[in-house]
KEKE-3310 file (N, C-alpha, C; in steps of 0.2 Angstrom, whole numbers, plus 5000, padded with zeros to 4 digits):
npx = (5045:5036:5040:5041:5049:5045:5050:5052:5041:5034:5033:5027:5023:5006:5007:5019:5030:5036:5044:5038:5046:5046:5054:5063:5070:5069:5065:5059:5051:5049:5042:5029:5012:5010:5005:5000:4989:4981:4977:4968:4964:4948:4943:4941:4950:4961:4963:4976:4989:4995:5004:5007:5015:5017:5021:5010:4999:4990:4977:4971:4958:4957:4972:4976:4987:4996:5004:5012:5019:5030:5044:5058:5069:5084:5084:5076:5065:5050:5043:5032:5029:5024:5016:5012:5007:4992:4983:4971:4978:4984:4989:4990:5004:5003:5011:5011:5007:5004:5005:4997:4987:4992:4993:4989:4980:4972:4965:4958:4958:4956:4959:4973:4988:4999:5004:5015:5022:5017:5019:5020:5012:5011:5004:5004:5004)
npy = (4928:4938:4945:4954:4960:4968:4977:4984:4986:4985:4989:5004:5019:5027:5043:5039:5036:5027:5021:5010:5000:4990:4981:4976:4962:4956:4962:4977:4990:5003:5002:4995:4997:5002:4997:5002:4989:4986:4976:4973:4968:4958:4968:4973:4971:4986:4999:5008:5019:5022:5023:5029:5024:5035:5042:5048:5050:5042:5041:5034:5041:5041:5042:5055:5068:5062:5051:5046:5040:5035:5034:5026:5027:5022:5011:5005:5005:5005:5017:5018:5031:5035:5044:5052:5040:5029:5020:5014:5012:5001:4986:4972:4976:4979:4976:4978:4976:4980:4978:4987:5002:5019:5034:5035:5027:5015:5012:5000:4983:4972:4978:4973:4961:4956:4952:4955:4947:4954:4962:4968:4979:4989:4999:5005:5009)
npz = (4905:4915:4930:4947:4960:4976:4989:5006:5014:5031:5048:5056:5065:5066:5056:5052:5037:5023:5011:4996:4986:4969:4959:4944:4934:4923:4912:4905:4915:4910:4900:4903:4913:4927:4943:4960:4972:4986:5000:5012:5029:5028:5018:5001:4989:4983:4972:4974:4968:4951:4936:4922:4905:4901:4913:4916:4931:4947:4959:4973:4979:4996:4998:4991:4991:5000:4996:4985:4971:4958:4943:4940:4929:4926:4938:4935:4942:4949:4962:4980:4988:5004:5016:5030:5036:5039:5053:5045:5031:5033:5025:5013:4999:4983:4967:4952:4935:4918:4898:4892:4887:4887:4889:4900:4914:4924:4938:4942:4945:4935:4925:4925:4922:4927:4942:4960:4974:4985:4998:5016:5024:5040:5050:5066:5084)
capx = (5040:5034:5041:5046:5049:5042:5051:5049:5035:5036:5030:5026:5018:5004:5011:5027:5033:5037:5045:5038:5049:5044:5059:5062:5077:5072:5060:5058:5047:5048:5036:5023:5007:5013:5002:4999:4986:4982:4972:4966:4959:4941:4939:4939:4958:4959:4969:4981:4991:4995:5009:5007:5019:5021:5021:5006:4999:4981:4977:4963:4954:4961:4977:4980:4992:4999:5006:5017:5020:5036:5048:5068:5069:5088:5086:5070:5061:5044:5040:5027:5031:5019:5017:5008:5003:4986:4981:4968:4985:4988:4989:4996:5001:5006:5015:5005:5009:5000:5007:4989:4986:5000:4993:4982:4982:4965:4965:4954:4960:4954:4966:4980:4990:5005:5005:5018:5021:5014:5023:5015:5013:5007:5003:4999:5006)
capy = (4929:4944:4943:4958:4958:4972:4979:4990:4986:4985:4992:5011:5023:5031:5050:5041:5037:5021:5020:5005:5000:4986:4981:4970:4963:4952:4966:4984:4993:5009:4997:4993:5001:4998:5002:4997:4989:4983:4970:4975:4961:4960:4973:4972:4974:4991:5002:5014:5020:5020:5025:5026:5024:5041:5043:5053:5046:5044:5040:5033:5047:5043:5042:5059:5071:5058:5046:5048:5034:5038:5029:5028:5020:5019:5008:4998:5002:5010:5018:5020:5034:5035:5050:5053:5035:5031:5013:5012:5010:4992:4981:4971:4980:4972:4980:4975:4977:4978:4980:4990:5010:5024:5042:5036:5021:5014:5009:4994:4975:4969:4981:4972:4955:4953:4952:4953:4943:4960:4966:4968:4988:4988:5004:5005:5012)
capz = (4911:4919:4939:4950:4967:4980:4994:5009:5019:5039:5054:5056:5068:5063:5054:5049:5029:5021:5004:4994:4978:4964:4953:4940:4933:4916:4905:4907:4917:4906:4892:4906:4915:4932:4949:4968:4975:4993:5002:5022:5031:5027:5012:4994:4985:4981:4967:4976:4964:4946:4932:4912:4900:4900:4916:4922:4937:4947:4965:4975:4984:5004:5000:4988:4994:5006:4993:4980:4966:4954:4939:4940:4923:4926:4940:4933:4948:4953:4970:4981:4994:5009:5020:5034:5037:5044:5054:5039:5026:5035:5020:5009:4996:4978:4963:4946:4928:4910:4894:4887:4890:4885:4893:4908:4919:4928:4945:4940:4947:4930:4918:4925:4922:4932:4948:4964:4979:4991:5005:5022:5028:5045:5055:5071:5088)
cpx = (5041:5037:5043:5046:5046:5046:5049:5047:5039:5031:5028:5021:5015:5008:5017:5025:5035:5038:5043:5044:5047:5049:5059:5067:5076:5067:5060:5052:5042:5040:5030:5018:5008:5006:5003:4994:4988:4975:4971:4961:4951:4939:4941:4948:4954:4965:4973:4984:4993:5000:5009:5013:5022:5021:5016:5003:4991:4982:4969:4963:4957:4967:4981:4982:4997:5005:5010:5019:5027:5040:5055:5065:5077:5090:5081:5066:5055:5043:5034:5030:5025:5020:5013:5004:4997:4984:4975:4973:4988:4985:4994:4998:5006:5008:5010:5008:5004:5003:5002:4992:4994:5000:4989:4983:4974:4968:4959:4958:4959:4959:4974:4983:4996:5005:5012:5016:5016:5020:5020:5020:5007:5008:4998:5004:5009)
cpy = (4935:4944:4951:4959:4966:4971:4984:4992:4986:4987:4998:5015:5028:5039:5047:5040:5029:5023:5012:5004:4993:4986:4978:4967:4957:4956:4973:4986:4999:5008:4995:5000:4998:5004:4997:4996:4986:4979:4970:4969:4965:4966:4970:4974:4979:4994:5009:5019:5020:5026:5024:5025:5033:5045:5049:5045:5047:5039:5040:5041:5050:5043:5051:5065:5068:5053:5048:5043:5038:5033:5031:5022:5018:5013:5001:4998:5009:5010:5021:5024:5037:5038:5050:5047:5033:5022:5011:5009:5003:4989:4978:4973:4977:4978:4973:4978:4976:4980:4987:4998:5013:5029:5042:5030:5020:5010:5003:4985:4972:4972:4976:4963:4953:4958:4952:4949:4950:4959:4969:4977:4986:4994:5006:5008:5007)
cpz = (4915:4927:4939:4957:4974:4988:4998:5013:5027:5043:5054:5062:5064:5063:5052:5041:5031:5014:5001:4986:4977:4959:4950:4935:4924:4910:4910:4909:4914:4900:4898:4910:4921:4939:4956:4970:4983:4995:5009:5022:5031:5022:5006:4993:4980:4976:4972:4973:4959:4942:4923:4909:4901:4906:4921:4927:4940:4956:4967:4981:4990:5005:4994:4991:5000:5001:4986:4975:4961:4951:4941:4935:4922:4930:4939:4940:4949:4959:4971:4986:4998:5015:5026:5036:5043:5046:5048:5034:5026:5029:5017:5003:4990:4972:4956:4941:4921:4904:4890:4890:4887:4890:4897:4909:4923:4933:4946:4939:4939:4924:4920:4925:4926:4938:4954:4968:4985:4996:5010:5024:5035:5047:5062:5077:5093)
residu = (UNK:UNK:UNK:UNK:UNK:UNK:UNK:UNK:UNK:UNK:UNK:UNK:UNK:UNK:UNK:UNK:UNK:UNK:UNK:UNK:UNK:UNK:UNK:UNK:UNK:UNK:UNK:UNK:UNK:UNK:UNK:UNK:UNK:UNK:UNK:UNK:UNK:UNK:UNK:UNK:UNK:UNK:UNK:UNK:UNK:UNK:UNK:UNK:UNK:UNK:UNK:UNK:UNK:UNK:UNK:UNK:UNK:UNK:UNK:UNK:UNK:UNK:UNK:UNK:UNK:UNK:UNK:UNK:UNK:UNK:UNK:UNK:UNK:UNK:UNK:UNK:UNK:UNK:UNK:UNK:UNK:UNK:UNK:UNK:UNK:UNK:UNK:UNK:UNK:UNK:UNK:UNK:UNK:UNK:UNK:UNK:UNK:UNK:UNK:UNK:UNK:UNK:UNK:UNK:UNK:UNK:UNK:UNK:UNK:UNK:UNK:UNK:UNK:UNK:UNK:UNK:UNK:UNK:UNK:UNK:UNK:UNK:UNK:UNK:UNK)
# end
């Protein structure tokens, strides 16, 4: 069975950082197509980040050059690293997995089949 756990989140004034991590401790990471989404009260769960196999990457629009996704296959864990946070960033934000895809990654709720628990990011003052 697929599980992995998702840490990290918390509180933050807007402009600060939050590192998220996704780890997984009974199959490898390196063999999946892993991304982040997130869930703000009252919109639609959105694709934030994404990760292939081979490790390129793809990012939604309002958070690129802010945001940073990245593997440690020795530690089996993907991060999400979050920069310059903006009260819009509040969500929950979930780590996702698929076996499909090799050299690209879709930011598409539909590509993916394992799910986290999420992790509450909140920014505010």
């Amino acid at each position: 069975q697929v599980q992995f756990v998702e840490s990290g989140g918390g509180l933050v004034q807007p402009g600060g950082s939050l590192r998220l991590s996704c780890a997984a401790s009974e199959f490898r990471l390196g063999y999946y197509t892993v991304a982040w989404f997130r869930l703000a009260p009252g919109k639609e769960r959105e694709g934030v980040s994404c990760i292939s196999h081979t490790d390129n990457t793809a990012y939604l629009d309002s958070v690129k050059g802010r945001f940073t996704t990245s593997r440690d296959h020795a530690k089996n864990t993907i991060y999400l690293e979050m920069n310059n946070l903006k009260p819009e960033d509040t969500a929950i934000y979930y780590c996702v997995a698929t076996e499909k895809f090799t050299n690209y990654c879709p930011l598409l709720r539909s590509s993916y089949d394992y799910w986290g628990q999420g992790t509450q990011v909140t920014v505010s003052s």
